[in-house]
C-alpha angles and dihedrals in degrees: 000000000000126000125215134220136233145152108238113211096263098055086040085061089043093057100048094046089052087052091044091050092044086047086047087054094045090054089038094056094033086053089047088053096042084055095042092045083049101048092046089049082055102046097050086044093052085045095050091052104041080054084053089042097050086040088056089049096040092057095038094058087046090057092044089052091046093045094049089049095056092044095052084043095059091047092053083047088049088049095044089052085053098046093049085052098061094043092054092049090051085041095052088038096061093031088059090241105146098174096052095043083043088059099063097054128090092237087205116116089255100068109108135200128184146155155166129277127212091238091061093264130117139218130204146170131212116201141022087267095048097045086045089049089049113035093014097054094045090060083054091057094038101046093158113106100235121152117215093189112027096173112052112166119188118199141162088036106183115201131206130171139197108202121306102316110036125071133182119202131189126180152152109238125185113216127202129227112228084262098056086224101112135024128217112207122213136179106240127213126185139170129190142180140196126255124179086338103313139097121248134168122269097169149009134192122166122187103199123194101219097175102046104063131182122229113219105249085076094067088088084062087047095058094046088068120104109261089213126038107240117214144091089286104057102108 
């Protein structure tokens, strides 16, 4: 006799309750995976970007560095072209040579020149014309190359600028006698000003201490000042 088969209510809810939890497990994986997929997805794209990040800043502090050394490069080019500016003028000064101490001068009527006297006085020229027919035309009566003050030390030079074509200088400077055995010392002013590209001197002004003098074994102390004054004012 055959029997026959059949699924009874109870093992019907049984099966579709198997197959819903089975379906619950499938979504539940799939769904693990897709977040997982997802995260990883994020993380390697948050990774990607703060290398990115750190390589941007990276480059950009670079650049910043570079960019501050060459600018503090071109403005110790634009102080050593200063400075060899005032010591040429000294150097062709002392040497008699008029055409090379006349180069480094503005040669307009508002160029200035004064100093001190050893009687307390003071002399002073106001104008290219005036300061050529004082110091100019003393080179001209004392040709003789004859240094009065063959040692001149400046020290503690102070700069300022005012944009890209004016410069104010300070300074203490030590000044030999022709003898080298004492030294005057004399607070120091210059301004100078750029023309086609060069420096040239606008004004001078030197304080001297005639009465203090320095003897000459104090030159080694001299030399051991800062030429430049340090510090967050310099320029």
């Amino acid at each position: 006799m055959k029997q026959s088969s059949f699924n009874t209510p109870q093992s019907g809810s049984l099966a579709a309750s198997r197959k819903h939890d089975s379906l619950d497990k499938f979504l539940s994986r799939g769904k693990e995976l897709f977040l997982k997929m997802l995260d990883d997805q994020l993380r390697r794209k948050f990774v990607t970007l703060s290398i990115l990040f750190s390589a941007a800043l990276f480059f950009m502090a670079c650049s910043a560095d570079n960019a501050s050394q060459k600018a503090e490069e071109a403005l110790q080019s634009e102080k050593d072209a200063i400075l060899a500016v005032i010591e040429k003028e000294t150097e062709a000064f002392f040497a008699r040579d008029y055409e090379s101490w006349k180069s480094n001068y503005v040669q307009e009527d508002y160029a200035f020149q004064a100093w001190s006297n050893k009687d307390g006085t003071f002399d002073s020229s106001v104008g290219w014309e005036g300061i050529d027919n004082s110091v100019g035309q003393y080179i001209h009566d004392n040709p003789e190359p004859v240094s009065s003050h063959p040692i001149v030390e400046r020290k503690n030079i102070k700069f300022k600028f005012y944009g890209d074509n004016v410069a104010y200088l300070t300074w203490d400077q030590f000044n030999s006698d022709r003898e080298n055995k004492l030294f005057f010392h004399s607070k120091e002013v210059r301004l100078l000003e750029k023309v086609s590209n060069e420096w040239k001197i606008v004004c001078v002004s030197a304080f001297w201490d005639f009465k203090n003098l320095i003897p000459a074994e104090k030159l080694k102390d001299i030399q051991r000042m800062d030429k430049e004054s340090r510090g967050k004012d310099k320029i």
